[in-house]
C-alpha positions in Angstrom: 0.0 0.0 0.0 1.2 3.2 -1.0 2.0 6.2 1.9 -0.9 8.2 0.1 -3.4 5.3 0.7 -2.2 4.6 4.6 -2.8 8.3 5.1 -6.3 7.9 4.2 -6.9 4.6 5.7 -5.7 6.1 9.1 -7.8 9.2 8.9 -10.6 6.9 8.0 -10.2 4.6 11.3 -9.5 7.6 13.8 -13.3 8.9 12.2 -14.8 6.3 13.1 -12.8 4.6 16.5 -11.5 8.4 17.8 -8.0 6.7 18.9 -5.7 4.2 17.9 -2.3 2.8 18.6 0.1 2.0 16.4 0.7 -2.0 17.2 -3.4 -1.6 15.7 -3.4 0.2 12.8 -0.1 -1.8 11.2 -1.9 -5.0 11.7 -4.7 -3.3 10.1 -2.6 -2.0 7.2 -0.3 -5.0 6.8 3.0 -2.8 7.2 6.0 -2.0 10.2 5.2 -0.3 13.3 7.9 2.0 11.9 5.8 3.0 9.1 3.0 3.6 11.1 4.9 6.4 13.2 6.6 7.6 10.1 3.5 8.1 8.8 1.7 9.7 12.2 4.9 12.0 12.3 3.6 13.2 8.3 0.2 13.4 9.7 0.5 15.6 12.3 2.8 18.2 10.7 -0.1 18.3 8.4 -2.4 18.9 11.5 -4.1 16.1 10.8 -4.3 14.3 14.1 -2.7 14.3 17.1 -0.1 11.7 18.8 0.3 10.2 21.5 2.7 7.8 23.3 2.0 4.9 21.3 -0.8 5.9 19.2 -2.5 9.0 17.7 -6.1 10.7 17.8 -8.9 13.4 16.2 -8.3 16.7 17.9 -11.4 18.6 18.4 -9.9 22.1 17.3 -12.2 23.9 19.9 -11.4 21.9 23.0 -7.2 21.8 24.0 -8.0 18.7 26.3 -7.9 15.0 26.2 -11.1 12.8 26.3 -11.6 10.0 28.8 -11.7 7.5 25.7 -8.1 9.1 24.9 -7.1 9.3 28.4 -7.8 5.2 29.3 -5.4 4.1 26.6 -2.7 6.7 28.2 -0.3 5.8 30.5 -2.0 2.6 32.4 1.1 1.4 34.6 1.2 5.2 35.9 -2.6 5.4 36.9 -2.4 1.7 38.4 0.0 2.6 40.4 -1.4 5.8 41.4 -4.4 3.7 42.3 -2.8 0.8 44.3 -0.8 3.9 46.6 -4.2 5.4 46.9 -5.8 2.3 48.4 -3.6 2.5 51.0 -5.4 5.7 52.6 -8.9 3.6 52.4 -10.4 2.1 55.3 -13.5 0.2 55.6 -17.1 2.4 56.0 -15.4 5.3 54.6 -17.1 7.8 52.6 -15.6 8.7 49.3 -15.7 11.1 46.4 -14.0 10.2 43.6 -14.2 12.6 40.7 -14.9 11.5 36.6 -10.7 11.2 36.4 -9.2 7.7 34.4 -7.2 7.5 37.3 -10.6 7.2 40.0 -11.6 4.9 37.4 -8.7 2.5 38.1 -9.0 3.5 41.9 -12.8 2.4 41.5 -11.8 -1.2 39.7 -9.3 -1.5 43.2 -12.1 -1.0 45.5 -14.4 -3.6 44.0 -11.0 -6.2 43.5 -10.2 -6.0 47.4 -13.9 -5.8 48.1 -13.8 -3.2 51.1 -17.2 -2.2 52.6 -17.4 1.7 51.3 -19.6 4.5 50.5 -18.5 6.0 46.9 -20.1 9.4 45.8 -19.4 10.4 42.2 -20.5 12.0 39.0 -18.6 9.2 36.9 -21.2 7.4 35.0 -18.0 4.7 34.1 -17.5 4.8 38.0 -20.9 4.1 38.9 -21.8 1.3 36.5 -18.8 -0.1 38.0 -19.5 0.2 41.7 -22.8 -1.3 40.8 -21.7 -4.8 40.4 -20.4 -4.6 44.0 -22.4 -5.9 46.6 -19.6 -4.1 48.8 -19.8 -0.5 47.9 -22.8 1.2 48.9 -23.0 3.7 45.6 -24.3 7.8 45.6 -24.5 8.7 41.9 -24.6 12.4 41.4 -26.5 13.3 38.1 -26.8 16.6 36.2 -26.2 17.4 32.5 -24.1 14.7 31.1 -20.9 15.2 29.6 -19.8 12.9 26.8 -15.8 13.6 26.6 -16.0 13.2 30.8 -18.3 10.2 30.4 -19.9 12.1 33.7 -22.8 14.7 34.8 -22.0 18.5 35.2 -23.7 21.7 36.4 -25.6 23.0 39.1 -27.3 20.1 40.1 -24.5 18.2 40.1 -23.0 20.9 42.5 -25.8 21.1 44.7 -26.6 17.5 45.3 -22.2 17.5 46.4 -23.0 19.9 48.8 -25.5 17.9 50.7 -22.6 15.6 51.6 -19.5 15.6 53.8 -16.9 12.3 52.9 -13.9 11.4 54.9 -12.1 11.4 51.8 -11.8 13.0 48.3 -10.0 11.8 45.4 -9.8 14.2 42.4 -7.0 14.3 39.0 -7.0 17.6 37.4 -5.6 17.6 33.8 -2.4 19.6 34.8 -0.8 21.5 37.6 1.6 24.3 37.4 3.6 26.1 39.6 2.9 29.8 38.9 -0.9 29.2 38.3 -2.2 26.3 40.3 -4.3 23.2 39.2 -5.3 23.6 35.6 -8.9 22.6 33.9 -10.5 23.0 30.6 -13.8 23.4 31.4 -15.6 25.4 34.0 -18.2 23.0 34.6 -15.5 20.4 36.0 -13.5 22.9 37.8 -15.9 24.3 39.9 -17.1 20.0 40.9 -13.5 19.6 41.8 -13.2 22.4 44.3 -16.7 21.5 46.1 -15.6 17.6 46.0 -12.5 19.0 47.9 -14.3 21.1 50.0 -17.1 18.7 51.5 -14.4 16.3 52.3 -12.2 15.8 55.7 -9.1 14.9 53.8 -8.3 15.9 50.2 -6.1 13.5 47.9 -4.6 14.8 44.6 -3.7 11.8 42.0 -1.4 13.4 39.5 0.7 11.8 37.2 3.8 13.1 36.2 2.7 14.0 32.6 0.5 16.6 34.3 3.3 18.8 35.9 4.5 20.0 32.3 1.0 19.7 30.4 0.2 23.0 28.7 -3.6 22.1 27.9 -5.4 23.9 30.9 -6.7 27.2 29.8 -8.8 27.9 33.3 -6.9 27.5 37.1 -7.9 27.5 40.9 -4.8 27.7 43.6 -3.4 25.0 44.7 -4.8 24.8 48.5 -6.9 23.2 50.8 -4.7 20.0 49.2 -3.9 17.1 52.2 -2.0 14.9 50.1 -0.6 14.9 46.6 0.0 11.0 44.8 2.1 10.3 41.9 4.4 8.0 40.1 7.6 9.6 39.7 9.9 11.1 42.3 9.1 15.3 41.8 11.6 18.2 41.5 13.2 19.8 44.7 11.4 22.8 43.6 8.1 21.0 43.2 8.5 19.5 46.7 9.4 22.9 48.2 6.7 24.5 46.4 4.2 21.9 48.1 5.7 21.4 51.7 5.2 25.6 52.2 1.8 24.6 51.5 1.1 21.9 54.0 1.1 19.3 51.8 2.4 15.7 51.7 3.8 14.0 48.9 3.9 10.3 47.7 5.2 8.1 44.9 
């Protein structure tokens, strides 16, 4: 097949499947990985599509974030382990908020593997189907206007219905975090559920890999405060951990 006719081809399957990886699309195509990221190097020079470590996807020109269908296939060992450090601050009967974040998503599957009795409050429609099956997690879904890139429910209601509760823990991802302006978001909607999730809950966990200390995609941003505890997977800067231990807050990885 000719590079003209891959082009195409791979267009044609991010329409339709919104991400793909290269191991995928060569099997698809019948040609070398190497190809493939040839190829996805042409194509985004072109503005085309976007890569990503190991794959590539349809940017939607309007909206400088990642989907949750784009953010599962991301970095997997880094949320797992995010997820199994977080269990570690979970004790039976607590009462959790876990926000519409990959990484609660993983956090969620943990719950349900080690099948701890626990109350989990969240606007994640993934999380909730999830925490459904378990006859150990007594489940809170918060509705509101449903998001389709979040795969969760947004707005005032959504707001209002978190405020009638007060959870011994909180576990939220923002998309980045940066030193001069604070934890980043792309939409208002989400930033403003974060901060009352935070708020209504006795201690505050922040699960951040390290991709998100140097991502550029936030174009909104609340200070970093009010923060207990920050998780991640790689060991941070000595100006990060300064930055964090003026504020109060602990670090692990």
């Amino acid at each position: 097949m000719i590079k003209i006719e891959r082009h195409s081809q791979i267009i044609k399957y991010l329409e339709t499947h919104n991400i793909l990886s290269v191991a995928e699309i060569a099997e698809i195509l019948k040609c070398s990985e190497e190809t493939i990221r040839k190829d996805l190097i042409e194509l985004e020079s072109q503005n085309r599509l976007r890569r990503t470590r190991g794959g590539a996807y349809l940017e939607n020109i309007y909206d400088r974030g990642f989907g949750n269908y784009i953010k599962k296939e991301l970095m997997k060992d880094e949320k797992n382990y995010i997820a199994n450090m977080a269990m570690k601050f979970i004790n039976a009967k607590d009462l959790i908020i876990m926000d519409s974040s990959t990484t609660c998503v993983e956090l969620a599957k943990k719950l349900i593997d080690k099948k701890i009795y626990v109350t989990v409050i969240t606007n994640s429609l993934e999380i909730a189907n999830l925490c459904s099956t378990s006859e150990n997690i007594n489940l809170i879904s918060i509705g509101g206007e449903f998001q389709n890139k979040t795969n969760s429910f947004i707005g005032y209601q959504t707001i209002d219905l978190l405020k009638t509760y007060r959870a011994d823990i909180s576990f939220v991802s923002f998309p980045t975090i940066d030193m001069e302006f604070g934890l980043g978001e792309n939409n208002i909607e989400n930033l403003k559920i974060r901060k009352t999730m935070l708020k209504h809950s006795k201690n505050k966990i922040l699960l951040m890999d390290h991709t998100k200390f140097t991502d550029e995609s936030a174009v909104i941003f609340t200070e970093i405060e009010d923060i207990d505890l920050l998780i991640t997977d790689k060991e941070l800067s000595e100006e990060w951990r300064n930055l964090l231990l003026n504020k109060g807050i602990k670090v692990e990885n």
